[in-house]
Each structure stands twice: as C-alpha cells, then as structure tokens.
N, C-alpha and C positions, 0 to 999 in steps of 0.2 A: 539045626545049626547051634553051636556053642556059644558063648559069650563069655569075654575072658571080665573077669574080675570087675576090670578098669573101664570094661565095655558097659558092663550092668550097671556102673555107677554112674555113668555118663546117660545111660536110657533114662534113668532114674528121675536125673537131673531135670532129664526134659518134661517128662511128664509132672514133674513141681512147678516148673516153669508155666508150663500148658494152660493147669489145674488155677496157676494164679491170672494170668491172664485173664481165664475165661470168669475168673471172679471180681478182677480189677477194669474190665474193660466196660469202657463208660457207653459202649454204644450197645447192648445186652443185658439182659437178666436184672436192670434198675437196681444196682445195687448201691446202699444209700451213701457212700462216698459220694459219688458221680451225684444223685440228687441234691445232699447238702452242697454241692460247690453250684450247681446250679440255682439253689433255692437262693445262695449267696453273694450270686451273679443277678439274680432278680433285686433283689433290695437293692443294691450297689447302684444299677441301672434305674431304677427309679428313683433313687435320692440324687443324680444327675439331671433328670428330666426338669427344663424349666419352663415347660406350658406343654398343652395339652387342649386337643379338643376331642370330644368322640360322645357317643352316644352310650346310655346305658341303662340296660335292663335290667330289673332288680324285682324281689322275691324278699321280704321279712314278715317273719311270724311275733306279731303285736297283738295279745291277748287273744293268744289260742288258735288266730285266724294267718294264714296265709295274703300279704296286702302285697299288690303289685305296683309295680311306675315304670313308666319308660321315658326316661331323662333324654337331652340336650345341654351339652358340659362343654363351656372353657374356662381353662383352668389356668393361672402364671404365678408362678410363683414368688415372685418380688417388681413391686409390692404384694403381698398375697391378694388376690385376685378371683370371684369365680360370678362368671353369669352360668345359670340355670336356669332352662325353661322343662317344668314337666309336660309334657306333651301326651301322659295317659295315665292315669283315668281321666284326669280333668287339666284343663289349660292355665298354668300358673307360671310365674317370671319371677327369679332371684338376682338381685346385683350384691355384692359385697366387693368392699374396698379398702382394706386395710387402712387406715388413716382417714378417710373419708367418712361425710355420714354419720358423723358421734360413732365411728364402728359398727354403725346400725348398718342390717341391711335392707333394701329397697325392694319391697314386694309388691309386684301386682297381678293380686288374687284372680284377677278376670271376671267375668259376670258382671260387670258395669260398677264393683266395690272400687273405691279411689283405694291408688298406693296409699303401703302402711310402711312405718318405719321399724323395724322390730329387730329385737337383743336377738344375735345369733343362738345362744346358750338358752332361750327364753322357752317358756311353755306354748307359747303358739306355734312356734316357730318348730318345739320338738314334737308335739304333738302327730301321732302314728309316723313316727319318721326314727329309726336306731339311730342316727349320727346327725351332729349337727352339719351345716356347710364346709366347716373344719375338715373333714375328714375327706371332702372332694381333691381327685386326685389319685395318687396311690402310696403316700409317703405313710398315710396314716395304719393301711394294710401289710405294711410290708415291716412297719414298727411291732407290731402284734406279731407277725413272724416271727420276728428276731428273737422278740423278748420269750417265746416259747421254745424256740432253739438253746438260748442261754440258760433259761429255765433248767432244762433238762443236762446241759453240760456234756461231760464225757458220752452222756446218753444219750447224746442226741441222735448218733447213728439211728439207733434202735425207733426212734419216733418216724422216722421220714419211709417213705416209702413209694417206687417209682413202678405206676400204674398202667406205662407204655404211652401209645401217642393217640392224639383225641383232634378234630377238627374241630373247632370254634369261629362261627360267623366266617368261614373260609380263610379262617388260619390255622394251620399244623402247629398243635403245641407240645411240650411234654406235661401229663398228666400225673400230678404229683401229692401224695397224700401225706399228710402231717399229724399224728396222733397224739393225744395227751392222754394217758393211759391214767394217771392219777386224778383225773378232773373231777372234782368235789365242790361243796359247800364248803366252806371252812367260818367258825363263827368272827368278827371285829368290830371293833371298837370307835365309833367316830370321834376322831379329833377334832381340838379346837379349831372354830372356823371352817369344817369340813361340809360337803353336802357330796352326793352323789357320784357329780360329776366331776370333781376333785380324786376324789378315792379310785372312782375307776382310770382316770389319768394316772395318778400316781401310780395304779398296780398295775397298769396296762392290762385295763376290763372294759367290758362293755355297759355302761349304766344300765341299759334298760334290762339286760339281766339280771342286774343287782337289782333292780326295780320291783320286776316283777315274780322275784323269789321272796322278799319282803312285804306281805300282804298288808302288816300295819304300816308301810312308809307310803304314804298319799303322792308325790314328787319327789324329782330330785333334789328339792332344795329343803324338804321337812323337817332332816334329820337333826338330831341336835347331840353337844358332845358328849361323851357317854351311853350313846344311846349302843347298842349291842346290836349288829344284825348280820345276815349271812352273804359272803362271797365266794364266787367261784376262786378257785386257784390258779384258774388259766382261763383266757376269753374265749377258749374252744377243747372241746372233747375229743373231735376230728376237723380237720381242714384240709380241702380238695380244692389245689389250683391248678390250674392251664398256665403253663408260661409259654407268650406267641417265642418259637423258634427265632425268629428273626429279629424283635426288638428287645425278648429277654424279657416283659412286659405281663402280666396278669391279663388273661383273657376272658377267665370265671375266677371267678373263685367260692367256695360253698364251705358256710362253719355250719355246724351242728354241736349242739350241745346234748344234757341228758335225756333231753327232750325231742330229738331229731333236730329236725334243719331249721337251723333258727335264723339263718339269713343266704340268699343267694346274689352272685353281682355277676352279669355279662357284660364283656366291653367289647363294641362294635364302631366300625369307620373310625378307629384311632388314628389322630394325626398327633406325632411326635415332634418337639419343639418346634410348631407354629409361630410367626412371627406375627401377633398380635396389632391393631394399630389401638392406641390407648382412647382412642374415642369406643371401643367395642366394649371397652367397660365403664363406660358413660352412660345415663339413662335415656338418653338423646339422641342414640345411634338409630340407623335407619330403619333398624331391622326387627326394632324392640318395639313392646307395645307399653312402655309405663307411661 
C-alpha cells in the first residue's frame, strides 16, 4: 500500500508525538522532569508539616566507624519543639523548647546520672551525633535538597535521577537519586566571628564533614578568622531518597560523600500532623523518665 504525501506526514507526526510521550511520561523510564517536580513536591510538603511523630533508624560514619541509633521523635513546629528518646544502643531522653530552659535542652542520660541542662549547639550534646536537635524533622533535609538543585540550576535535570520504586517499612515509595558530580574540597577562609557551625549553615554544609577533612581543627568552635581550611562544595556527592507515595514525605534517605556513605536515615510509623497536648513537651509528662 501507498501513502500519499499528506499521508507520510501525518504517520510521521505520530510517531514524534509517540517518541515524546514515551519520553515525557511521568509514570516510566524516570525521566528527571517527572523526578525534579516530585523532588519539589517533597520539600513543599514538608515545609507544610507542623508536627510529627515516628521513629528513626539512623546509620553515621563518625571517625571512620559506622555508629547506629534507633530514635523516638516528636516533633512541632511552633513553638519549635522536640522530645527524643534514643531507645538503641543505650536508653537516653531529650526535651527542647524553644523559649524555655535558657534554650537549654533537658537531658536524661539514664544510668541513675541526674538530668543535665546543655547548649543544643554544645560539645556534649554534639559529641558522635552529625546534627544537632535542630535538624529533627525534615525541614533541615529537604533545605540541603533545594540548595543542591539551585546549586546546579539549568543543570539540575542532569543531577536527578529516578531509580523506580523501593518499599520502606511497608511503604511504596519512589526511589530517587541526586548526584553532585562536581563534589570537591574547595579551600576558605574563616570570617570574623565564624566557627564551624556558622560556615556550614551559611553554605548549607555539614560540619562534621568539614570537621573531619581538617585534621588541625580540634572542634567546631577552634577556628579562628583567617584561618584557611577545606570545604566541600555541596553537603553530598550522591543522595538516595524514598519519597512515601502517599504523604510525599522522605522514607530513607542516604548521602554519601568521597568516602562513601557518610550518613543514613529510615523513617518508620510516621504520624503526620499529630495534635500534640503541650504537657508532652513538659518534663512531667507521664510517660517521660526525667
């Protein structure tokens, strides 16, 4: 059979039509449109969220070694708000309360030690731990997203990349990997009044990276202005997150750096804006041991 002219152009047609579909279509072949607008549907959805409770498994590599916890988390967002109880390797209780406290927060260590009152930001408190209480939540994960998305700009297609679908703690998520191809040392300069934990806030870093690539910086607070030392250019080499299908919400998520997996997080029995009673962030609650 023949095809007139008018005919071939119109097959034609279809088959470009086809060819883009099957390239545009958000439910196949992960292509990073479809990812970026979900990656930016997670953050959206999480700077919405205003409390949280759920459990979490965690995986950081603190001087070479893989250390584990398995947390008990709630979380509100105004006033900021977080009890934590680690419940593995060993039995420990955190209150913080924005306003409250000298801002201190209320620890009890367990083992028959009396609560301690201690600086969130402090050496005790950071000690084998990457983040401080600060970062409980998801607002602080999903900030590091963004800022590696923008980072990259026009390029950001080219970083994302969608990995199919993964079950987490018995939820269907999409499996979703974010690359920083460029991820280096780069050397700088600390400013006045700066220490660690400033710098990495300001570049949206993680301290303890910066920590532990600087062999003569003893803590975060040693540094002094002028001093010269090395930062990463992005707080991740690669990042692999689960976003749960249903709440849009971070299931795992896994950064690796030069050095491989430099930190892992699972979020299990997520309960999404919990309505809190404000005695549960009181040290006096029934259920607390301070």
């Amino acid at each position: 059979m023949r095809y007139l002219p008018s005919q071939k152009l119109t097959q034609m047609k279809h088959i470009v039509y086809l060819a883009l579909w099957w390239w545009l279509s958000p439910c196949v072949h992960g292509q990073t449109f479809d990812v970026l607008a979900e990656v930016r549907k997670m953050i959206s959805t999480a700077r919405s969220v205003q409390s949280l409770q759920y459990e979490m498994y965690k995986w950081e590599r603190i001087g070479g070694k893989i250390l584990h916890e398995k947390n008990f988390i709630k979380w509100r967002r105004s006033p900021r708000s977080v009890y934590l109880k680690i419940t593995e390797p060993s039995v420990m209780e955190v209150l913080y309360v924005e306003g409250r406290n000298g801002n201190k927060a209320l620890v009890n260590p367990g083992r028959f030690i009396p609560n301690l009152n201690l600086d969130p930001n402090g050496e005790l408190m950071r000690r084998d731990q990457h983040h401080t209480i600060f970062a409980t939540g998801f607002d602080y994960t999903v900030e590091l997203i963004e800022d590696l998305i923008n980072k990259y700009n026009d390029q950001s297609y080219s970083i994302a990349k969608y990995l199919g679908e993964e079950t987490v703690h018995g939820r269907a998520c999409h499996k979703i990997e974010l690359a920083s191809p460029n991820f280096k040392y780069v050397p700088y300069t600390v400013g006045r009044g700066e220490n660690l934990v400033a710098i990495a806030r300001k570049l949206k870093l993680n301290e303890l990276m910066i920590l532990e690539k600087n062999s003569s910086v003893k803590n975060y607070y040693s540094v002094k202005a002028g001093q010269k030392i090395e930062v990463p250019t992005s707080f991740t080499a690669r990042t692999i997150v689960c976003v749960d299908k249903i709440t849009h919400l971070p299931a795992l998520v896994q950064v690796f750096d030069d050095k491989g997996l430099f930190e892992r997080y699972e979020y299990k029995r997520v309960v999404v804006n919990p309505r809190f009673k404000d005695e549960e962030f009181q040290s006096n609650y029934a259920d607390y041991g301070f």
